[in-house]
VOGU-3710 file (C-alpha; in Angstrom, 3 decimals, decimal comma):
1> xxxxxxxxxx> -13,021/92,633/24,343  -11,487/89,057/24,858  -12,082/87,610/28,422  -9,408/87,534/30,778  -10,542/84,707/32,540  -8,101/81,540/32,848  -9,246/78,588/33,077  -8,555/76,253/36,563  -6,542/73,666/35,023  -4,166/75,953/32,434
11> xxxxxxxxxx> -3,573/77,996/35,823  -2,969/75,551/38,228  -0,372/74,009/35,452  1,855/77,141/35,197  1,558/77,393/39,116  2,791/73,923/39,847  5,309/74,242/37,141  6,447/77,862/39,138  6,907/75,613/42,415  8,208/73,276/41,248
21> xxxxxxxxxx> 11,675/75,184/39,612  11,701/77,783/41,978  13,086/75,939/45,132  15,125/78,860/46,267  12,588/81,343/47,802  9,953/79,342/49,069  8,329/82,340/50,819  8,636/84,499/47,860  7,029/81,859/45,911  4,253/81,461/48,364
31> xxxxxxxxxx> 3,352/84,938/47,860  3,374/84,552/44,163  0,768/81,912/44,833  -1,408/83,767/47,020  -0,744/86,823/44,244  -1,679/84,619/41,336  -4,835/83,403/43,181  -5,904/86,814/44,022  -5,273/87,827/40,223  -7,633/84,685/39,224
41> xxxxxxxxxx> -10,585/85,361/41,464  -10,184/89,107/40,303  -10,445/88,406/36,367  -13,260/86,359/37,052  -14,864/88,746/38,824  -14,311/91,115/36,016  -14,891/88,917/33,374  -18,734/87,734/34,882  -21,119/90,150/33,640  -19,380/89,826/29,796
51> xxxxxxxxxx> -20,116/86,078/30,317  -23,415/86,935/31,317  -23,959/88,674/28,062  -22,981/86,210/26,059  -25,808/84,100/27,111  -28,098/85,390/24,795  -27,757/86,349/21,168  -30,229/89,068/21,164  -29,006/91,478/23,441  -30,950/93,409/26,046
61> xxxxxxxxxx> -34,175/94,885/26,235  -34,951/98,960/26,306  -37,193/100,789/28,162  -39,307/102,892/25,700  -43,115/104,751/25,913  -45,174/106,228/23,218  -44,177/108,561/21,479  -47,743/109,526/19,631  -49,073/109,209/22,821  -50,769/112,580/23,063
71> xxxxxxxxxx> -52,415/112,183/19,819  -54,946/109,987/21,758  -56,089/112,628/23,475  -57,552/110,471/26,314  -57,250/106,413/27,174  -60,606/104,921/28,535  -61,034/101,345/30,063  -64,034/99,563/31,378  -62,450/96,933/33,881  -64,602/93,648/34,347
81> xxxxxxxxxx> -64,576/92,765/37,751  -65,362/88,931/38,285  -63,706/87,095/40,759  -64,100/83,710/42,599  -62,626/84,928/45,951  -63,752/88,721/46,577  -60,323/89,770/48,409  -58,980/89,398/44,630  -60,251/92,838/44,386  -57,840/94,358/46,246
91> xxxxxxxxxx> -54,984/93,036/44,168  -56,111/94,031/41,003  -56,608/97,742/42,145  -53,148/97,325/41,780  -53,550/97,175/38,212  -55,487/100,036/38,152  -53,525/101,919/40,613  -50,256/101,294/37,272  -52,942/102,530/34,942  -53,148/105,972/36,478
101> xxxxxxxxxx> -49,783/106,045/37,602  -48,342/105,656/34,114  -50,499/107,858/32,323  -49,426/110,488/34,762  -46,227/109,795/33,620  -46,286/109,167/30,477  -49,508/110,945/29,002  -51,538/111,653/27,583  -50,703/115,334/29,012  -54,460/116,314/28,688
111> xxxxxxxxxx> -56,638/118,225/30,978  -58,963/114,434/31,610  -56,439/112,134/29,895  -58,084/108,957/31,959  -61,125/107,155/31,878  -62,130/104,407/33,999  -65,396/102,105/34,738  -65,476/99,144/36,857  -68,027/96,625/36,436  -68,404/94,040/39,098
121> xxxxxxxxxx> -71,107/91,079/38,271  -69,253/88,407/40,219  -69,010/87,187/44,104  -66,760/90,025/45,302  -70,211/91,593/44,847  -69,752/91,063/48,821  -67,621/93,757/49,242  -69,896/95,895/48,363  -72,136/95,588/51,546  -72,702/97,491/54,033
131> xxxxxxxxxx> -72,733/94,560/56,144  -69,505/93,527/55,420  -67,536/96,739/55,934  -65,457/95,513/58,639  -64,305/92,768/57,133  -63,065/94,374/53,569  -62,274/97,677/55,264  -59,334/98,162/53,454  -60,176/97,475/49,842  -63,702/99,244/50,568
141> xxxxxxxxxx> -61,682/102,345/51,479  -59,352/102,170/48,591  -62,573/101,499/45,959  -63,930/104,871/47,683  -60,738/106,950/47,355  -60,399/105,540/43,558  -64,161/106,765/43,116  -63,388/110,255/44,790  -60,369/110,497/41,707  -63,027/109,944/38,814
151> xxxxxxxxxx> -63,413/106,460/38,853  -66,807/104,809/38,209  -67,818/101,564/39,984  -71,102/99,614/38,554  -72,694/97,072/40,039  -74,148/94,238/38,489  -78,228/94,029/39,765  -78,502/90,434/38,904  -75,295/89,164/41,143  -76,464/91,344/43,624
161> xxxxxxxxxx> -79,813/89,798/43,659  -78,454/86,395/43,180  -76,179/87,005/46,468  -79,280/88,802/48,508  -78,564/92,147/48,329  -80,460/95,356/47,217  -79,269/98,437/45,827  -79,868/100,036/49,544  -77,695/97,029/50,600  -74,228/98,582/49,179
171> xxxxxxxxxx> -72,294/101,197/49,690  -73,135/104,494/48,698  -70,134/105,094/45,907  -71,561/102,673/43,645  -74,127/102,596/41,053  -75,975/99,026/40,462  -76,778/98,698/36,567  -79,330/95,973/35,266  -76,550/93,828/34,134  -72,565/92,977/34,120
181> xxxxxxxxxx> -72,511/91,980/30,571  -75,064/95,484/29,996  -72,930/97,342/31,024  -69,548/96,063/29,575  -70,860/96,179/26,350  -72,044/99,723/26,822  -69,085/101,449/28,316  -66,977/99,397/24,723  -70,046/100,970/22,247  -68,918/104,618/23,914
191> xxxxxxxxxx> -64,866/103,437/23,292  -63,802/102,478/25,887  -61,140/99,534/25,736  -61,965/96,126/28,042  -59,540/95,185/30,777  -59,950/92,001/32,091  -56,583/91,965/33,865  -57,292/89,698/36,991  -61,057/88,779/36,209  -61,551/84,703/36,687
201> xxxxxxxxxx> -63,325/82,263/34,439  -67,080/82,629/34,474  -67,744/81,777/38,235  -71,313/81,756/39,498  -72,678/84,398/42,250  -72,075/82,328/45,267  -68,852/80,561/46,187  -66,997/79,002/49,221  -65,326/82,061/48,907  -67,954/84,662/49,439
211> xxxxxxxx> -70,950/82,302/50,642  -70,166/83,901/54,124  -70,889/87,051/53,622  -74,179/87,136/51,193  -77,421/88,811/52,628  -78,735/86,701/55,294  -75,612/85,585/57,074  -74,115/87,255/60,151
//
């Protein structure tokens, strides 16, 4: 469909040329003008979004799921938690909070269709404590819920160690496993697929952003 859109000058042209031999009804002609003006703003109005699709030669994306999704039977992810600033953790439940949504939207339609580990070896190791309930109340209370709908959460004993804190130290939904990197590859030799949505670069134990609230401080 050819645009209807006119441009200023040709317009502006024909209008002038209008005035210019119509001398006998100015008011009529003034409301021509304010008509033809009207008209213009109208057609380009109209004629936007088909301008907007010419933009692109490839046309627009579709919204589309799997269709062989229930042939998987179940999807199972191991989620390697390792962040520089521990509040990160609150974000990327986010992520896994899509996870679950989607599959209970979209499959697989299976009676345990979801797996999910989380393995945190880094400094939001912190929000783990007891100690520091207060201050990561809300994420702590989310991680519990998560772990009350299946979800696993391992903790990494060497972080923990490295940041002063003992098993007895954290909360009582987690499970502390000899090591980050143990575990990870564990939880991929039994299938399940590594999601490192969120996790930083290798970042050691302690940080400015966590060195607050290790074992020892108040």
């Amino acid at each position: 469909m050819r645009s209807m859109v006119v441009s200023g000058a040709v317009f502006e042209a024909k209008l002038e040329s209008l005035l210019s031999h119509s001398t006998r009804y100015p008011k009529r002609i003034m409301n021509t003008k304010h008509r033809a003006v009207s008209l213009l703003l109208l057609s380009a109005l109209i004629a936007m979004p088909a301008m907007a699709q010419t933009d692109s030669p490839y046309g627009s994306a579709r919204f589309e799921s799997y269709s062989d999704i229930n042939s998987i039977q179940q999807l199972k992810a191991v989620w390697d938690f390792n962040f520089s600033d521990p509040k990160a953790v609150g974000m990327v439940f986010n992520n896994v909070a899509a996870l679950m949504k989607a599959t209970s939207e979209y499959g697989p339609n299976e009676m345990d269709p979801l797996k999910i580990v989380i393995v945190s070896h880094g400094p939001e190791i912190v929000v783990w404590a007891k100690k520091n309930y207060t201050k990561y109340k809300d994420i702590v209370d989310r991680a519990a819920s998560l772990t009350k709908q299946g979800i696993r959460i391992e903790i990494c004993n060497n972080a923990a160690k490295a940041q002063g804190f003992k098993p007895e130290d954290l909360q009582g939904f987690v499970t502390v496993v000899p090591a980050g990197p143990y575990a990870l590859a564990y939880w991929q030799a039994k299938g399940y697929s590594l999601n490192a949505i969120g996790a930083t670069m290798p970042t050691a134990p302690i940080t400015d952003a966590n060195r607050g609230d290790i074992a020892g401080k108040p």
